[in-house]
C-alpha positions in Angstrom: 0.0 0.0 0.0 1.2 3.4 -0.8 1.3 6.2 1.6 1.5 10.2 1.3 1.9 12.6 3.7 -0.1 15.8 3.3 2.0 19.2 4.7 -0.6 22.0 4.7 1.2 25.4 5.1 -0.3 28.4 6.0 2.1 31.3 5.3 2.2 35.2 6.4 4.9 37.0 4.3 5.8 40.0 4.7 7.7 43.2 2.6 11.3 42.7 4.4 11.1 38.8 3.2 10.9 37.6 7.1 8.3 34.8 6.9 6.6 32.5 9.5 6.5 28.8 8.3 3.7 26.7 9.7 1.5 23.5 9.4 1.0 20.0 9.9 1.9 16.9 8.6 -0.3 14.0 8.1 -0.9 10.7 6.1 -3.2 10.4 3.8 -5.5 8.7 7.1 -4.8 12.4 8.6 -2.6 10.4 11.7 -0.2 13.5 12.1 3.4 12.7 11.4 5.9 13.6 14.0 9.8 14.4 13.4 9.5 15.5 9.9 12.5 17.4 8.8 11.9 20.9 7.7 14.4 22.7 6.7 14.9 26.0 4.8 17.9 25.6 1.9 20.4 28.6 2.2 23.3 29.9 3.8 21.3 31.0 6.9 18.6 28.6 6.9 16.8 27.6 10.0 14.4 24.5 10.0 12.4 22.7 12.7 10.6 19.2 13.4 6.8 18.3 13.4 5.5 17.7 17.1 3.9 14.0 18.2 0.2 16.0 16.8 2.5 17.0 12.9 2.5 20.2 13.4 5.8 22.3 13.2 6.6 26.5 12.9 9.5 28.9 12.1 10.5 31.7 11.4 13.3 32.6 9.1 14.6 35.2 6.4 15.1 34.0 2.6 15.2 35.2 -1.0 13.0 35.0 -3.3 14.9 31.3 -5.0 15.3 29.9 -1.5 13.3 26.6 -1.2 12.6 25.0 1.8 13.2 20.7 1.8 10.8 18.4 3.9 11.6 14.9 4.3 10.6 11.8 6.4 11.5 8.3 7.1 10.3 6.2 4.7 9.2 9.0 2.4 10.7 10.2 -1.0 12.2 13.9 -0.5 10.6 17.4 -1.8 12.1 20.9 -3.0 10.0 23.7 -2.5 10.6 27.4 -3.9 9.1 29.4 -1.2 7.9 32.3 -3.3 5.8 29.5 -5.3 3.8 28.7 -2.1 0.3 29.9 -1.8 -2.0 30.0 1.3 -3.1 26.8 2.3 -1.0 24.8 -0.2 -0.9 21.0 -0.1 2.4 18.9 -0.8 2.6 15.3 -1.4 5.6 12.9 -0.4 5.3 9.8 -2.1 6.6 6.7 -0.5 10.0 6.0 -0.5 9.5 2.0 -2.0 12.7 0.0 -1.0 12.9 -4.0 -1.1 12.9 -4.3 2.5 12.8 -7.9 1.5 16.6 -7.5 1.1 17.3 -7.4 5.0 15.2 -10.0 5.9 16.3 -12.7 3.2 16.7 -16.4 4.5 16.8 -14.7 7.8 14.5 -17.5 9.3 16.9 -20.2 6.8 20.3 -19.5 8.8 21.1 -19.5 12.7 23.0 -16.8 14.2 25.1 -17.7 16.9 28.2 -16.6 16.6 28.8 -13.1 18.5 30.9 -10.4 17.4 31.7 -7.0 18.8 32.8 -4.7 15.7 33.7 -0.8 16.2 36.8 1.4 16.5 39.0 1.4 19.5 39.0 4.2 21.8 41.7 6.5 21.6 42.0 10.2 23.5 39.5 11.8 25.1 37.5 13.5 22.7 33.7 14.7 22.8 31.3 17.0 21.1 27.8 18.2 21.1 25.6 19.2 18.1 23.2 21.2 17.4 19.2 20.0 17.4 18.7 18.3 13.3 22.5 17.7 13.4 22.7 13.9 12.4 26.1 12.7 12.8 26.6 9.1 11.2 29.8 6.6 11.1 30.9 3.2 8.6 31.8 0.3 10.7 33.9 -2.1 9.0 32.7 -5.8 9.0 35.7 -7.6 9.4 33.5 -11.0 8.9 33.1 -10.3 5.6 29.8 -12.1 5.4 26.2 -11.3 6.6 25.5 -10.8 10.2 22.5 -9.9 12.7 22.6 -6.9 14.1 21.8 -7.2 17.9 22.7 -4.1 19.7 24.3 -0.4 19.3 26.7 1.0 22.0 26.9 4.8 22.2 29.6 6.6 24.3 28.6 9.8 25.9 30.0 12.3 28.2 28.1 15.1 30.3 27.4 18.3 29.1 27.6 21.2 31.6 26.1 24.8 32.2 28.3 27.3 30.4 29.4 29.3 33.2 30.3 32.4 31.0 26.3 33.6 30.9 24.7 30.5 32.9 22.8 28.8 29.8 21.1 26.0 30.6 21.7 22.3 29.3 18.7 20.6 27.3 19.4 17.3 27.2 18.5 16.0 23.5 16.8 12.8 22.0 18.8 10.9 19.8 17.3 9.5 16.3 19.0 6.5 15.5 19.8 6.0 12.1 21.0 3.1 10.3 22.7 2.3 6.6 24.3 0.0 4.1 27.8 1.6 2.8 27.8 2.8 -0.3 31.5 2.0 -1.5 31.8 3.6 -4.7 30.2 7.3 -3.5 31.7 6.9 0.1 29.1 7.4 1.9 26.1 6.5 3.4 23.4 4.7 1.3 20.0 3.1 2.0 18.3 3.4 5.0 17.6 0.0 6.5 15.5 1.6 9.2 11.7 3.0 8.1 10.2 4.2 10.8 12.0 6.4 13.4 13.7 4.6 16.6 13.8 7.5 19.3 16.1 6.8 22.6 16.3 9.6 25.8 20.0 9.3 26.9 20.8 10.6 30.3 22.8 13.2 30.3 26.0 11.6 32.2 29.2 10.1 31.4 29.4 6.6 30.3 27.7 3.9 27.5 24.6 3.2 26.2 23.9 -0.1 24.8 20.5 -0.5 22.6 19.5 -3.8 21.9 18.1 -3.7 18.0 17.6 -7.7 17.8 13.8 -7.8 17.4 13.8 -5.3 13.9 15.9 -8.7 12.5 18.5 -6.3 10.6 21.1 -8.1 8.4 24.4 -5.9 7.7 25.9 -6.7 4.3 29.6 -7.3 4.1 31.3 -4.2 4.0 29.4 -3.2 6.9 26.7 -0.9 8.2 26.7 2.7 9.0 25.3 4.1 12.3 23.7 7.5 12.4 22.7 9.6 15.6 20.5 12.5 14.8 19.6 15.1 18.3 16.6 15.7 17.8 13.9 18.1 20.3 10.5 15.9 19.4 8.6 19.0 21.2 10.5 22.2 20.3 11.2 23.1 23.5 15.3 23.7 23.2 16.0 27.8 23.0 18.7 29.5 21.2 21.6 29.9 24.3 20.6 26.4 25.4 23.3 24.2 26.0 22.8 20.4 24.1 23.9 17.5 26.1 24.8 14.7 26.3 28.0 15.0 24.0 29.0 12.3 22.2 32.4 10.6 22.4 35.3 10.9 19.0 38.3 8.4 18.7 41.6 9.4 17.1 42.3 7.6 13.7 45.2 7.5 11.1 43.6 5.4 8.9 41.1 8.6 7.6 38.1 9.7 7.9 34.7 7.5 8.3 32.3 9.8 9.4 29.4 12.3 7.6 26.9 14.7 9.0 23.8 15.8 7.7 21.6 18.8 8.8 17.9 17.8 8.6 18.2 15.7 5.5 20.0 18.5 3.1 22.5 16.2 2.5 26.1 14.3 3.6 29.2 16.3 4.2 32.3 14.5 5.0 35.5 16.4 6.4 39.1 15.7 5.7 40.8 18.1 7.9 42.9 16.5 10.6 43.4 17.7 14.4 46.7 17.4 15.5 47.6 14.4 13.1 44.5 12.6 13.7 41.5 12.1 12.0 38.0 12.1 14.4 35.9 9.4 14.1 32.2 8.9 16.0 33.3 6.1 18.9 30.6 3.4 18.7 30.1 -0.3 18.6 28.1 -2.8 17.6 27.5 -6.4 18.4 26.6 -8.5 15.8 25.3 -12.7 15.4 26.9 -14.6 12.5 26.4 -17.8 11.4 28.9 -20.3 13.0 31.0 -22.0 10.0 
């Protein structure tokens, strides 16, 4: 079956080009939609999420060609020129059709029994916080080099404290988890293997956090899986000076760079700059079932 979400906007514009961006997001059996990514497309652009009832609001400045992107999980991507829009306008997202079959096949054929921790090793004592839509996503190798089950995801965090410079507040963030194949030839992330979102609420404290995954039955192809972790505010409650915690743990690497980011869907962006010799890599693992020769 085919799904659409339905984005109503209702727009007030104004002669200095400052506009308020507002509506809500549904399916087509008006159940709203919540963390849909809106985001406006240009050097300055701001963006939000739609609440647990679809709804979402902004306000940002633009020109007359900037366009504003809305995407979901599951859902095929749309461009929007904002000076197009009219009061009330409707826009479509058609369903993002993927062979799920793919991560399930012979799943039930082949027992996995064979565990497997797979992830960098820690090295230095590196952390950092992004900024709510920031989602911040890493390759893990799969030094198997066959199929495996993937059973759990291990975060590293480390607490995030007031700034004492003008006493702003820590919100502590939810994280999205996201989760990929590898796409070799572009280097980069490729197909989600997730379609619906999986929300966790971290603690903001140092230390791990393990999330078992076993039950969605995942199978990571050989050349591995990449894991994504999005901070997300499901209620829009974070303000400007705010703080984000928890951070998330780096390790040093000389073998380059396997890590992307991506701000509210606008696409991956991959650094090659090295701090003092090293290259920063997300620290996570993962545990993994494989087949027992």
């Amino acid at each position: 079956m085919k799904y659409f979400i339905l984005i109503t906007y209702i727009l007030f514009s104004t002669h200095s080009f400052s506009q308020n961006i507002e509506g809500y997001v549904y399916d087509t059996y008006h159940k709203p939609l919540p963390l849909a990514n809106i985001v406006l497309l240009n050097k300055k652009g701001g963006g939000t999420y739609s609440n647990k009832k679809g709804y979402f609001n902004f306000n940002s400045l633009y020109k007359k060609k900037d366009s504003i992107l809305i995407s979901s999980v599951g859902f095929q991507k749309k461009t929007i020129i904002i000076s197009s829009l009219q009061e009330k306008d409707t826009i479509i997202l058609k369903e993002n059709i993927t062979n799920i079959n793919e991560v399930f096949l012979n799943f039930k054929k082949i027992k996995y029994n064979k565990k497997i921790k797979l992830g960098p090793k820690k090295n230095g004592n590196i952390s950092s916080a992004k900024l709510i839509g920031f989602n911040t996503t890493t390759h893990i190798k799969n030094t198997q080099n066959k199929k495996g089950k993937l059973k759990t995801i291990t975060l590293f965090l480390k607490k995030s404290r007031k700034r004492t410079s003008w006493k702003a507040p820590v919100f502590v963030a939810k994280f999205n988890l996201k989760i990929y194949t590898y796409d070799s030839i572009n280097d980069k992330p490729g197909k989600e293997l997730l379609h619906s979102n999986l929300v966790v609420a971290p603690k903001n404290k140092n230390g791990t956090l393990t999330i078992n995954v076993s039950d969605l039955n995942l199978i990571i192809p050989k050349n591995g899986v990449c894991i994504g972790i999005e901070y997300i505010d499901e209620n829009n409650e974070y303000k400007k000076y705010d703080h984000i915690g928890p951070a998330l743990r780096y390790t040093r690497s000389l073998n380059g760079k396997n890590t992307w980011s991506n701000y509210r869907n606008s696409g991956w962006k991959k650094s090659s700059e090295k701090f003092r010799g090293y290259y920063e890599n997300l620290m996570l693992k993962i545990e993994v079932l494989f087949p027992k020769k």
